[in-house]
N, C-alpha and C positions, 0 to 999 in steps of 0.2 A: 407465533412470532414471525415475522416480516423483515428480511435484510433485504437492502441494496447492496449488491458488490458492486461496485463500478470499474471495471477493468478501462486501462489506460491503452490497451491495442484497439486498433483499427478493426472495424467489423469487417471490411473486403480484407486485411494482414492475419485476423484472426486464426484461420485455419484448425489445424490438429489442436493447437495452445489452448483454443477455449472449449475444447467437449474435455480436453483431460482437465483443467481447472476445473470446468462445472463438475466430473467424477471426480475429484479432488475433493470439492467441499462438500459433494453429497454425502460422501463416507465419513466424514466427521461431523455431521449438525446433529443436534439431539434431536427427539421425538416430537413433532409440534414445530420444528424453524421449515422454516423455507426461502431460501436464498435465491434472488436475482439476480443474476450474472449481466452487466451489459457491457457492452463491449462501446467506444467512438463510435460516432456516425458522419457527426455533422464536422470533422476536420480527420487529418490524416493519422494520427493517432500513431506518431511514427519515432518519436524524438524529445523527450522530456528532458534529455541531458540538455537539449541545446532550447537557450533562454524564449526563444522565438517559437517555437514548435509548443514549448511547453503554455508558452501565455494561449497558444489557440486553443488546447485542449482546457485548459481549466473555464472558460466561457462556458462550455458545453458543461464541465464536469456540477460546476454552480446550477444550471438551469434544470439537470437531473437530481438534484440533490432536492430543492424545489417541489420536482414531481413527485418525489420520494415521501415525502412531509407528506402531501395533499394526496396520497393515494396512500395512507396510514401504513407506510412501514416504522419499525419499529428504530432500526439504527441505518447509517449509510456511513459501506467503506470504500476508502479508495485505496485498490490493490496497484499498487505501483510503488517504488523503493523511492521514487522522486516526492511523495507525500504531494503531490501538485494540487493546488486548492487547498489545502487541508487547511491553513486559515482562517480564505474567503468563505469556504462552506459554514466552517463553527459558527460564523458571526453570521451568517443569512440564515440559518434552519434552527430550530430549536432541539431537534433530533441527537443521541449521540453519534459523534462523526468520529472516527477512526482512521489514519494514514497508516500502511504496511510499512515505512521505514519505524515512524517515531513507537510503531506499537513492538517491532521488533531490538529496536535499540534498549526500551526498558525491561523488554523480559530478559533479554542479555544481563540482562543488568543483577536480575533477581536471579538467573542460573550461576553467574560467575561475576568474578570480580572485575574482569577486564572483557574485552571480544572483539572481534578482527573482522572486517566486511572482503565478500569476495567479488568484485565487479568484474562485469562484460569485459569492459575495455577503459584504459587509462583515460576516457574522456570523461567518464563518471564522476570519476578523483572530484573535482571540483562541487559539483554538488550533494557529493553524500559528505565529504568533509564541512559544508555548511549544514547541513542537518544537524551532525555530529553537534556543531557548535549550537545552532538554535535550541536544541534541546538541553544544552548544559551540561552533557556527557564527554567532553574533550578527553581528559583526564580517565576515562575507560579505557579508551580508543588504545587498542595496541599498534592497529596499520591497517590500511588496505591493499592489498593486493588484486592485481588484474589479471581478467583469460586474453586470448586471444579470438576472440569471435565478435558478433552482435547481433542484432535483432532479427535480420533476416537468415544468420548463417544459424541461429539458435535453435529456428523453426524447420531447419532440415533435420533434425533432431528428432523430432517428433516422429519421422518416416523412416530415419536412416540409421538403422541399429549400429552401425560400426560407426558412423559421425556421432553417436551420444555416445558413444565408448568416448571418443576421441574427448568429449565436451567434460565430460566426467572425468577423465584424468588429468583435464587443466585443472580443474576447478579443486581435484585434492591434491596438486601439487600449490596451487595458490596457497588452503587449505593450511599446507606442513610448514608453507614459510609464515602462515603469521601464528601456527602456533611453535615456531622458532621463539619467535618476536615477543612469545607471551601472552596472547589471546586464550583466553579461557573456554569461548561462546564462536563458534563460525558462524555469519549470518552472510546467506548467497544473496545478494543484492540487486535481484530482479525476480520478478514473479516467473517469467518463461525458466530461468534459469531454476528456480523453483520446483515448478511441473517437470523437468526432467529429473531433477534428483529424487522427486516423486517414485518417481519408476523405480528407481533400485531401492527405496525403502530404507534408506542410508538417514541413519539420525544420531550419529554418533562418529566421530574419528578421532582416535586414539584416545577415547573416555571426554571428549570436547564432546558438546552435543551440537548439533548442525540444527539450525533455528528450519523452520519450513512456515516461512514467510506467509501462506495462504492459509494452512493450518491456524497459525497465532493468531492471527488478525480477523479470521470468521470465529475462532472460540471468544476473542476478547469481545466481539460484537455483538455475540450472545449475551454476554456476560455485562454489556453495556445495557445493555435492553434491559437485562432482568433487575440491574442495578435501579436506572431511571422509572420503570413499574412500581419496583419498590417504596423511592424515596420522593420519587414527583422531579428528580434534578439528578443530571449529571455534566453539562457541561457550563459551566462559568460564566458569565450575560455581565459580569462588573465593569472589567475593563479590556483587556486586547478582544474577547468576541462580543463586546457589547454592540447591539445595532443603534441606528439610530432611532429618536424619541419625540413626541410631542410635534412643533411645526415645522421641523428639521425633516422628521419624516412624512410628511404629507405632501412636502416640497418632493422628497427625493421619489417617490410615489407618480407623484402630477408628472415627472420625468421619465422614470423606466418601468413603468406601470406598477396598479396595487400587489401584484403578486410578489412584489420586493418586500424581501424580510416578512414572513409570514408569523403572524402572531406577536410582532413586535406593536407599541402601543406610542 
C-alpha cells in the first residue's frame, strides 16, 4: 500500500517538524504501507488560517493529488487542521482523500460525546469553527480554546527543550479550560502542534484522550485504502464530489488540459 501525506508546510519552513512527522508515521504504519511525506513547494506554505495564503496552497495541493492517482497510490491525505482542498481534491481524484481536521472531528465523536479543539492562536477561531459547522458536528463542539504561539514560534520547539516545556503547558492549560467547559475528546489543532505533543507521549488528560491528529489520519488512510480494495468504492462521485461528464468535460479538458479529473468519463 501507497499513501500520499501531503503536509501543508513549506519545504524551505519545514525544518526539524518534517523528519519528526516522517518518524511519527513510520512508527505507526503496518507491515506493507509506505507513506509519502511532501511538504509545499511551489507557494509559501505559511498561512492556511488566512483566506489568501490558503487559496495558493490548495492549487498546488490539487495538482499532487493528480500525481498521486497517476503514480498508483493507494489514498492521499492532507495533514493540516485547515482540511484545505479537501473538497476540490474528492471531486478531481477518484482515490480515497482524507483531511486531518474532519478525520479528527468524527473520531472525537466515536471516543466521546462532546470534544474541545486547542488552537495556535485565536486567529484559527474562525476557521475551525466553519469546519466544525460543515461537517454537522456544532452540537459536539464544547469550545475552543487558544495558546499563545504560531507557526514560526512552534518550530523553535523542535530545538528548544525548555520552549516545548513552555508550549506544552499552554496547551494543558487550554486543555483544563475546555475540559471545564465539558469536552470529552482534546483535539490539538495543528499538526506541528501535534509532533510536539508527540514527544512527550501524552494521549490522555485527566481520563480525556488527546487525539494525535497525524496518528488518526495515517491509521484512517490505511483503513481507506484497504476499504476501497475491498469494495471497488469509497468516496461518493453523486453529487457535492461528482466531476464533470460527457461534452461538459471535454470542454473543461480543451481548457486546463486532459489530466483534469482523471478517469472521469
Amino acid at each position: 500500500m501507497k499513501i500520499w501525506y501531503q503536509s501543508l508546510t513549506g519545504q524551505a519552513e519545514g525544518g526539524s517538524y518534517l523528519a519528526v512527522l516522517e518518524k511519527t508515521i513510520g512508527a505507526v504504519i503496518d507491515p506493507g504501507t509506505t507513506v509519502h511525506v511532501r511538504a509545499i513547494t511551489q507557494s509559501a506554505g505559511i498561512g492556511q488560517h488566512y483566506r489568501f495564503l490558503e487559496y495558493q496552497d490548495t492549487r498546488e495541493i490539487i495538482h499532487n493529488a493528480i500525481e498521486a492517482e497517476r503514480g498508483g497510490y493507494d489514498a492521499f491525505l492532507i495533514g493540516n487542521i485547515s482540511d484545505a482542498g479537501l473538497r476540490e481534491v474528492r471531486e478531481m481524484v477518484n482515490l480515497p482523500v482524507l483531511g486531518m481536521c474532519e478525520t479528527c472531528l468524527h473520531l472525537a465523536c466515536l471516543m466521546g460525546a462532546s470534544f474541545g479543539l486547542v488552537a495556535i492562536s485565536e486567529r484559527w477561531f474562525p476557521k475551525l469553527t466553519e469546519n466544525v459547522a460543515r461537517y454537522g458536528l456544532d452540537r459536539r463542539l464544547a469550545g475552543i480554546e487558544a495558546m499563545r504561539t504560531s507557526p514560526v514560534d512552534l518550530k523553535k520547539g523542535f530545538v528548544d527543550s525548555g520552549h516545548r516545556q513552555d508550549l506544552i503547558a499552554q496547551f494543558t492549560n487550554a486543555a483544563r479550560k475546555l475540559l471545564a467547559r465539558g469536552a470529552e475528546v482534546i483535539i490539538p489543532a495543528g499538526g506541528e502542534l501535534v509532533a510536539l505533543l508527540t514527544q512527550t507521549g501524552a494521549h490522555e488528560i485527566e481520563r480525556a484522550p488527546i487525539l494525535n491528529g497525524i496518528v488518526e489520519l495515517t491509521k484512517m488512510g490505511e483503513m481507506a485504502a484497504k476499504l476501497k480494495a475491498l469494495t471497488g468504492r469509497f468516496t461518493s462521485k453523486r453529487l457535492h464530489y461528482a466531476p464533470p461528464s460527457g461534452d461538459y468535460l471535454e470542454r473543461v479538458r480543451s481548457f486546463y488540459g486532459p489530466e483534469i479529473y482523471p478517469g472521469a468519463e
